[in-house]
Steps between C-alpha positions, in 0.01 A plus 500: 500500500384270791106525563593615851475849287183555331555443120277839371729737725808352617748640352555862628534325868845317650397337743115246533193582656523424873307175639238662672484820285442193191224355710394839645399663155403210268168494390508148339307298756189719455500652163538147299162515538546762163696244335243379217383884476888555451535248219212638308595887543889404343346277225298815417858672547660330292246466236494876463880540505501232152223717391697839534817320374701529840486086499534235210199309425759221625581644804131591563388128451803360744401735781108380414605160496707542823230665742278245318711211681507716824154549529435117474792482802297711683154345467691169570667633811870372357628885444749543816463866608832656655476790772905606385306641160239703740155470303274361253624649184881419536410139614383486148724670300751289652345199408434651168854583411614150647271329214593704256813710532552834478159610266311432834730805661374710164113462688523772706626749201295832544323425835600498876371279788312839636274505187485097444400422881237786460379323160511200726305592762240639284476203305451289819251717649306523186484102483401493875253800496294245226508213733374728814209540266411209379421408871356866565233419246471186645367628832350752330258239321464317789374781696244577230353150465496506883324765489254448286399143623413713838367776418200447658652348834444753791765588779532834705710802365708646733685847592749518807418134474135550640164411325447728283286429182391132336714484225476158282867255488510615115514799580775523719697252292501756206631801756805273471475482170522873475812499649692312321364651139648755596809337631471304163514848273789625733707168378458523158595898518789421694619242207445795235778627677714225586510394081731778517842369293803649704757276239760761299529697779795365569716603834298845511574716154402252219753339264723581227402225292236538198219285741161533422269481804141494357630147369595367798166616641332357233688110583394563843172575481549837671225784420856755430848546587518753823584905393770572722805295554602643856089408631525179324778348687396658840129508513342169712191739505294168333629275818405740810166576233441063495533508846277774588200340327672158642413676867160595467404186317609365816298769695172356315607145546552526905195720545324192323674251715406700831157431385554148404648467879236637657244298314597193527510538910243349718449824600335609127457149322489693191672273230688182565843445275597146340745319728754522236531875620477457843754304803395374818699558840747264637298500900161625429356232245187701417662765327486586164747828410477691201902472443475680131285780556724586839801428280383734252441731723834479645639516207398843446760661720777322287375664151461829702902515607606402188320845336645729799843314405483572175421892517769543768765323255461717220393797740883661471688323188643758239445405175594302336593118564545433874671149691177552726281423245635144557265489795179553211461156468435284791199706614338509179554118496358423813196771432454310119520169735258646775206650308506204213474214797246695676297576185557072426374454848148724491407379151571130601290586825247776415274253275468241753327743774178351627275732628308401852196676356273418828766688742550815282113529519494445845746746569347763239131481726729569798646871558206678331618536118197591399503856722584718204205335287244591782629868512467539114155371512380777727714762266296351217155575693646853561678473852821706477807328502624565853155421620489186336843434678371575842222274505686244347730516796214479693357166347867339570533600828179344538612219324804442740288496766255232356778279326339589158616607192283744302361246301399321791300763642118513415364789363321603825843513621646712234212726473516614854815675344362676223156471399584530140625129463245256337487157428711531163809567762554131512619518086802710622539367803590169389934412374310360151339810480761731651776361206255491199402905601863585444400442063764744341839497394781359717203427754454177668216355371532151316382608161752752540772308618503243176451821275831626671645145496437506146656828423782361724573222279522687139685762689738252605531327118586856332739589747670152490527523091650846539823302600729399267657288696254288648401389142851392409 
């Protein structure tokens, strides 16, 4: 049979696959990205097969040897990968039976390629899912360390990006810490259920042949074999579920870099970023752009599409096995690709922040952040709440007239307000004061902020060791 007709089908058709219909519906230039996860699901394969008695121990060991020899073809970059036999797994068998005759046709005894590019998939995703967080807990430490080397270091807190409270740098660094715990828990749930084994499914029933599944699972490191053949073959659930947590990873990281924009412009002066992060501008030689954060943030968009493509691909496919779900693969690729750079690129990057310390306190004295603590210092002398908040609004009117901020103001000034307010004022008045009065739980105050940083770090560790696969 010439190779113009695929090898694993061939034979009920007369005439070859058209040209463009070939090029149209192979899969091969994408999904030979699965190739080493295909080599180690068929060793498994075949290992079970001997096992069960469907294979020789001979036969088992030539089709071992044989992928063996692939596999180093691949890594090598000598294995020659032919669109005519349409995708990753009959590229191999090909090669297989080539070195070895016609055992390496007896592989695929008891499977299809609808359960072994599902194994595949799986495999691959499991593999990259481990490497996304590796550098996950990289940022993740970096953050922490950040965080607690500033925990004392002052800058405004804002809401609809106007001064709003003093909060302390620490502080705000472990807010994005928050976010990706949780993004961090999401990941590891989301590879409970992608360790999933679809293999023995076969096309969509099962197989005749006396397989044993749990086995195979077993060889593959697979938590169990899936329950229902029809679901196992169909279900890309686990990709659309990667890419979900993929998307608001991304969320977290751009509403990071917006802040990381902002901060580093003239404008706020907040932070400055290591050149090695930054480009400058081809007419304007004073520039210095904050390429990765905007990047990152760009990014974003990309990671979203790929999720909405994903839902509307499987949004109307019958079960079981479906020629659309050809199109699984190139945007969970490019969304493994996406959020593993862009995790790569804020741990290399987060670490090396330097903190302009001077501007953040000049810009936390500025916009009266220290409003709220006046008010609850007349509720604690028994002024009602809405009271408190009237003459407050007083003192910064007044304030906006004079060019002062509260602290500014002596305490002739403030008293003509409220005749409650004594000299002790100034204590609450003051950012130092203002942060270190906020002593509790998930408040901003420094001691608080290490105690939290702490708590962050051997909440990080347990989480990190409840991974199998990142201690492999």
């Amino acid at each position: 049979m010439s190779q113009a007709t695929n090898q694993s089908w061939g034979g009920r058709f007369s005439e070859p696959t058209d040209a463009f219909v070939e090029r149209f519906t192979a899969s091969v230039d994408f999904d030979q990205r699965l190739a080493l996860q295909d080599i180690q699901g068929s060793v498994a394969h075949a290992t079970m097969l001997a096992r069960v008695g469907v294979l020789t121990d001979e036969e088992r060991d030539a089709i071992v040897a044989g992928l063996t020899e692939i596999r180093g073809e691949i890594e090598r970059g000598a294995f020659q990968w032919s669109v005519a036999l349409e995708d990753v797994h009959m590229n191999i068998e090909a090669r297989l039976t080539d070195k070895i005759g016609i055992t390496g046709k007896k592989l695929h005894t008891g499977r299809s390629r609808n359960d072994q590019v599902a194994t595949d998939i799986r495999l691959f995703l499991r593999d990259e899912i481990d490497v996304v967080e590796a550098e996950l807990i990289r940022l993740r430490e970096g953050l922490i360390e950040l965080a607690d080397r500033e925990a004392g270091t002052i800058m405004p807190g804002f809401t609809h990006l106007q001064t709003a409270q003093p909060v302390t740098f620490g502080h705000h660094l472990l807010a994005w810490q928050e976010m990706l715990a949780r993004d961090h828990e999401r990941l590891l749930d989301c590879r409970g259920r992608v360790n999933v084994m679809p293999l023995g499914a076969a096309a969509l029933a099962g197989t005749t042949y006396p397989i044993d599944r749990h086995v195979t699972a077993e060889l593959l490191g697979f938590s169990r074999p899936a329950e229902n053949s029809l679901d196992a073959v169909s279900d890309r659930d686990f990709a659309i579920e990667f890419t979900a947590f993929a998307s608001i990873l991304l969320m977290h990281l751009s509403r990071m870099s917006e802040e990381l924009v902002l901060w580093t412009s003239a404008q706020f002066d907040f932070i400055d970023l290591p050149d090695r992060f930054c480009t400058g501008s081809s007419i304007m030689p004073q520039k210095k752009n904050p390429d990765v954060p905007e990047l990152v943030r760009g990014k974003t968009g990309r990671v979203y599409g790929h999720l909405i493509g994903l839902l509307t691909l499987m949004k109307s496919q019958p079960l079981a096995y479906n020629k659309d779900n050809q199109e699984d693969k190139e945007p969970l690729f490019d969304t493994l690709d996406t959020a593993r750079d862009c995790l790569k690129a804020f741990a290399d990057m987060v670490p090396a922040i330097t903190p302009r310390k001077a501007s953040m306190l000049d810009a936390a004295r500025r916009g009266f952040s220290t409003a709220t603590d006046l008010a609850d210092y007349l509720v604690r002398r028994g002024v009602a709440f809405r009271d408190a908040h009237e003459i407050v609004g007083q003192s910064v009117a007044f304030g906006l007239r004079e060019g002062k901020d509260l602290s500014e103001m002596s305490l002739g000034e403030l008293k003509q307000f409220s005749d409650i307010i004594e000299e002790d004022v100034f204590d609450v008045l003051t950012l130092e004061g203002s942060v270190a009065a906020r002593n509790h739980i998930g408040g901003t105050a420094p001691n608080q902020v290490r105690a939290a940083a702490q708590r962050a770090r051997e909440a990080l560790a347990a989480l990190s060791s409840s991974n199998p696969g990142s201690q492999a």
